[in-house]
C-alpha positions as CSV (number, residue, x, y, z in Angstrom):
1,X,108.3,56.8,258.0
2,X,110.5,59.5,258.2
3,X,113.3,59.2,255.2
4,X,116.4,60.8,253.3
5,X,116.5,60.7,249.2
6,X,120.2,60.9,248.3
7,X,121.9,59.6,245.1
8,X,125.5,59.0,244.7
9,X,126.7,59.4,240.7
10,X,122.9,59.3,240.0
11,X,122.4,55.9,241.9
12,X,119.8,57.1,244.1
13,X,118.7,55.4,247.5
14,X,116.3,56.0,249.7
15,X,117.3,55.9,253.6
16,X,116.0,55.8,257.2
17,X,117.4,55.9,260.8
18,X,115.9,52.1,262.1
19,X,117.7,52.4,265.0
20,X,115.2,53.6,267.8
21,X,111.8,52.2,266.0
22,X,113.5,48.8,265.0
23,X,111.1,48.2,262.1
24,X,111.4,44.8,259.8
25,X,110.3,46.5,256.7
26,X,108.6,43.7,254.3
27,X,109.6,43.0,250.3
28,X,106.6,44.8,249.4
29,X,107.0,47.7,251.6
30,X,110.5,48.2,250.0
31,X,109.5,47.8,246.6
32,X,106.5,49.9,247.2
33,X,109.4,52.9,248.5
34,X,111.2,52.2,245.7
35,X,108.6,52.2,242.9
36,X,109.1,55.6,240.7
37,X,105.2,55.8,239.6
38,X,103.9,54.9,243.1
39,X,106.2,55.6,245.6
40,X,109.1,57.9,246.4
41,X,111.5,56.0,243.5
42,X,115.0,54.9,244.3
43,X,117.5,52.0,242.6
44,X,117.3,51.1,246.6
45,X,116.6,51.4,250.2
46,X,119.2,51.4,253.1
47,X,118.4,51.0,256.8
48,X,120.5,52.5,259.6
49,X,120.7,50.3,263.0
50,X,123.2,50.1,265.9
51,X,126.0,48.0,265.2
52,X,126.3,45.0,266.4
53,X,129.4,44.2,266.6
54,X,133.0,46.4,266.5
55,X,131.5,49.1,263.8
56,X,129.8,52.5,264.4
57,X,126.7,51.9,262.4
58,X,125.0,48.8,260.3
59,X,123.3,49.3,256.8
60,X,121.1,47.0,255.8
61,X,120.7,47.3,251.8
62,X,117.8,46.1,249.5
63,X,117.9,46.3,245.5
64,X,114.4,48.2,244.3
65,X,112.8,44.6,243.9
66,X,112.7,44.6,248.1
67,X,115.2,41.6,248.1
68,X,118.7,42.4,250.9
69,X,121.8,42.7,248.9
70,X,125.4,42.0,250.8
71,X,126.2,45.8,250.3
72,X,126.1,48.8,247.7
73,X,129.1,50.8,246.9
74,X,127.4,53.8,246.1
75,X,124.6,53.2,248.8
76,X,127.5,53.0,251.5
77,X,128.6,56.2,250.3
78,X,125.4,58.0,250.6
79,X,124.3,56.0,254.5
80,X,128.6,57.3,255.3
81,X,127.2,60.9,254.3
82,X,123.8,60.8,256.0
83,X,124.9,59.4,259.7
84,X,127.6,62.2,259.4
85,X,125.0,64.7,258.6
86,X,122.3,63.5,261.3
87,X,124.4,61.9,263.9
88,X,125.7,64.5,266.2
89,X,128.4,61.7,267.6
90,X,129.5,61.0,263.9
91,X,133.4,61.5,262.9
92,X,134.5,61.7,259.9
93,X,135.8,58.1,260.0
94,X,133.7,55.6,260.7
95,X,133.2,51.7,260.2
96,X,130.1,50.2,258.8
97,X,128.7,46.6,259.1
98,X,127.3,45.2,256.2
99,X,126.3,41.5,255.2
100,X,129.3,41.5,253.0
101,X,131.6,42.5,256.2
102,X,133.0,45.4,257.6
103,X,133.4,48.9,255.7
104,X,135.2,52.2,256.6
105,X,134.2,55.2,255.2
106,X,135.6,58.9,255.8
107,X,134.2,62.1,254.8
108,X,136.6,64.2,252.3
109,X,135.0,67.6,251.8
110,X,132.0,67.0,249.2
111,X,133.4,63.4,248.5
112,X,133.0,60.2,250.4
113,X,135.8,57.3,250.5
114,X,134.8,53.6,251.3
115,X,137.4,51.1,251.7
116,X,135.6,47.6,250.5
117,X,136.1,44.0,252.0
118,X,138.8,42.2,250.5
119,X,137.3,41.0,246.9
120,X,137.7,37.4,246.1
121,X,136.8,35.1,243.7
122,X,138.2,36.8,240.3
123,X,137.8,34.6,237.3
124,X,139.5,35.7,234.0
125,X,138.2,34.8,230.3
126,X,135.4,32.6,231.1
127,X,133.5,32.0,227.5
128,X,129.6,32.1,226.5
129,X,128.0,32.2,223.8
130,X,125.6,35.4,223.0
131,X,123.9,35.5,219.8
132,X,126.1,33.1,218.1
133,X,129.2,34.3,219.1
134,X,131.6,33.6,221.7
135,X,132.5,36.3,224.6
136,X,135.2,36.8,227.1
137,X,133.4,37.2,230.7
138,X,135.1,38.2,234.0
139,X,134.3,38.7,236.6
140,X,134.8,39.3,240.5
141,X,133.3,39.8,244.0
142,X,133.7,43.3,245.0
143,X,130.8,43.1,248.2
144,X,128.4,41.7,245.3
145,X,129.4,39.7,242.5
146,X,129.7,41.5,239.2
147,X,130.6,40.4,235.9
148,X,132.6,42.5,233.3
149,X,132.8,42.5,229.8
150,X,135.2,45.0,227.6
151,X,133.5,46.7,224.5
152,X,135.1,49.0,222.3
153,X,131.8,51.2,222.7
154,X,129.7,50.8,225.3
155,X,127.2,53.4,223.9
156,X,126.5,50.9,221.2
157,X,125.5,48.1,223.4
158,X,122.0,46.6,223.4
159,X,122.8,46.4,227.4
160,X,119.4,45.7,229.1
161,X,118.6,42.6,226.3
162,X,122.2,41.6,226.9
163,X,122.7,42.6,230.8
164,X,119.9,40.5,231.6
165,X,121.2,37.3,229.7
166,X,124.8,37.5,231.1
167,X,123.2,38.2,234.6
168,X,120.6,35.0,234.1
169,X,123.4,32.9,233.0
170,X,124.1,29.6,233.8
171,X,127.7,30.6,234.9
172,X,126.7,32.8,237.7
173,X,123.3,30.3,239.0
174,X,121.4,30.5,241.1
175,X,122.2,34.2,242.7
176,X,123.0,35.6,239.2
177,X,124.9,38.5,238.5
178,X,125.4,42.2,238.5
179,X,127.0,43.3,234.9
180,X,129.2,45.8,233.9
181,X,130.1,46.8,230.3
182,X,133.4,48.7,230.4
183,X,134.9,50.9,227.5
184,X,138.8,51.6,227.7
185,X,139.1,55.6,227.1
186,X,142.6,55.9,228.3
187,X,145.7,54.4,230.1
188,X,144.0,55.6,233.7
189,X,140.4,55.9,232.6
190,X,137.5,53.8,231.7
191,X,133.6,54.4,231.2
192,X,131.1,51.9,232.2
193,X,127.5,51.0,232.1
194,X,125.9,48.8,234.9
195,X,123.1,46.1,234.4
196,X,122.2,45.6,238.2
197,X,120.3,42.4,239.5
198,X,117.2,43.5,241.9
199,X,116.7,46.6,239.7
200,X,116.9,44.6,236.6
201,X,118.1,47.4,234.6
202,X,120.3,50.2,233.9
203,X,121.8,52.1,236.5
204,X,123.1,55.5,236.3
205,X,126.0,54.0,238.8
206,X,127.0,51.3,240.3
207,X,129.7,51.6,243.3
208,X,130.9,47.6,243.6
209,X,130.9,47.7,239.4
210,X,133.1,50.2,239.0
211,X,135.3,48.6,241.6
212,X,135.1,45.6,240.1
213,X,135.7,47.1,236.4
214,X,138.9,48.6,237.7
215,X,140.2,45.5,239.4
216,X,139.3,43.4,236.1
217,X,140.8,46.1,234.1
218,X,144.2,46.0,236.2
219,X,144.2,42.2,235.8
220,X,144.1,42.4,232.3
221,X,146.4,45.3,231.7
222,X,148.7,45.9,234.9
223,X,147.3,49.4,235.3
224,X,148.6,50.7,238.1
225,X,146.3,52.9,240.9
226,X,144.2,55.0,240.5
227,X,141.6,54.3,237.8
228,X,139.0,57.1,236.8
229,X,135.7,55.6,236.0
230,X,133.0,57.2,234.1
231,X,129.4,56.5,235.0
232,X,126.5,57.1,233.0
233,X,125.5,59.5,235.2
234,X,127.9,62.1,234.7
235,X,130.3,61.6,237.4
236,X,134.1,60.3,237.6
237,X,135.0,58.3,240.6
238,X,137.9,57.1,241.8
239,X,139.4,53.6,242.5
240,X,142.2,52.5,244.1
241,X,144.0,49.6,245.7
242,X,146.7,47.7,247.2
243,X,148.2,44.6,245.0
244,X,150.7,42.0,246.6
245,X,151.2,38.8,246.5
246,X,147.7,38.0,244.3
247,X,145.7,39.5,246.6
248,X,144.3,43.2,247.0
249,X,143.9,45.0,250.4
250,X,143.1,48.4,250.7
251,X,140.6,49.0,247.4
252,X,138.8,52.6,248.2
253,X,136.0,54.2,245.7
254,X,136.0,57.9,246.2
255,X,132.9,60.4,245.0
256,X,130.0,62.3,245.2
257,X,127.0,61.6,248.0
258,X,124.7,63.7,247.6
259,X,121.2,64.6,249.5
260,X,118.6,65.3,247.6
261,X,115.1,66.1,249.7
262,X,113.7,64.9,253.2
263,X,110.3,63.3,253.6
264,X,108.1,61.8,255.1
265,X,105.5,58.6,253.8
266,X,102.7,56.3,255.1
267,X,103.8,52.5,254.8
């Protein structure tokens, strides 16, 4: 299998053109890709196949575990930046099918914009109970669900013990959730640090959670657009949205995609 390291804020993906062999890679096969002691490493593996329906391309995403996910944020970012790269018919718009619906994504120099699929089912101030306590959890379906809690300093937080009981939660059963613990630097910027379901860790970044952080952050606060969000990898991105009438249309995350090395490995 011929494939394409990239990482996007220091998520990293590993990515293949499926569209002339047309191969069903297994769970194990992507977990195998995916596995940083064993195989090439990656917080997940995107496929690119012929769209089937009004886009230019389709990803197919799976978290490092080998399970599909509805979409990445970061990962569409990267797949925008390696068809434009590759293809020779690419333009620097384009529309991408995922599970989660369609995506547009256009190339801006070094950066890559997505526009997401509307998000829905936003739920403010939902209580649990973590180590005796009580905590305010929101939370939001940006493309995946994540949910977002505000610390006053998320370099203090325990975040894989507590990422992986907020995602395991009863609240968010049976799927579970992505998590996102969000730190309010200023008026127009936040940093954040990502416990992501199918890696069942940390993340360096985490596309749809910083989306979602930003959304959540606006709902609490009335920010208005755009939101700088700091990743633990190093990088600021960009969100931004449309807000009317309770609804948002329009939501874009712009930054870095980045490729890394080409390859090739026996599966």
């Amino acid at each position: 299998m011929e494939f394409t390291k990239m990482n996007g804020a220091g998520n990293d993906f590993v990515i293949t053109d499926n569209r002339i062999n047309k191969t069903n890679y297994s769970q194990e096969t992507i977990s195998f890709l995916c596995d940083r002691n064993r195989g090439i490493g990656a917080d997940g593996f995107m496929s690119v196949e012929s769209a089937e329906n009004d886009g230019d391309y389709k990803m197919r995403y799976y978290n490092a575990d080998g399970g599909e996910a509805e979409m990445c944020g970061n990962g569409a970012r990267c797949f925008a930046r390696f068809v434009f790269d590759c293809d020779g018919k690419a333009n620097h718009n384009m529309d991408i099918e995922t599970v989660a619906g369609m995506i547009s994504a256009k190339i801006k120099g070094d950066l890559v914009q997505i526009k997401l699929s509307r998000p829905f089912d936003l739920n403010l101030n939902q209580e649990i109970t973590i180590n005796d306590s009580s905590k305010s959890i929101h939370s939001i379906n940006t493309g995946v669900p994540h949910a977002v809690v505000i610390e006053d300093t998320v370099s203090q937080v325990d975040l894989k013990s507590l990422g992986s009981y907020v995602r395991n939660h009863s609240l968010f059963s049976p799927a579970g959730t992505n998590v996102n613990f969000v730190q309010i630097d200023e008026s127009d910027t936040l940093t954040i640090r990502t416990y992501e379901r199918g890696v069942e860790d940390e993340t360096l970044a985490c596309g749809t959670g910083m989306v979602a952080s930003a959304l959540i952050y606006h709902q609490l606060n009335g920010i208005k657009p755009p939101v700088n969000v700091n990743v633990k990898g190093g990088d600021t991105l960009e969100v931004s949205w449309n807000y009317k009438e309770n609804h948002y249309s329009n939501v874009t995350l712009t930054g870095p995609a980045i490729t890394v090395f080409k390859g090739k490995i026996y599966v």
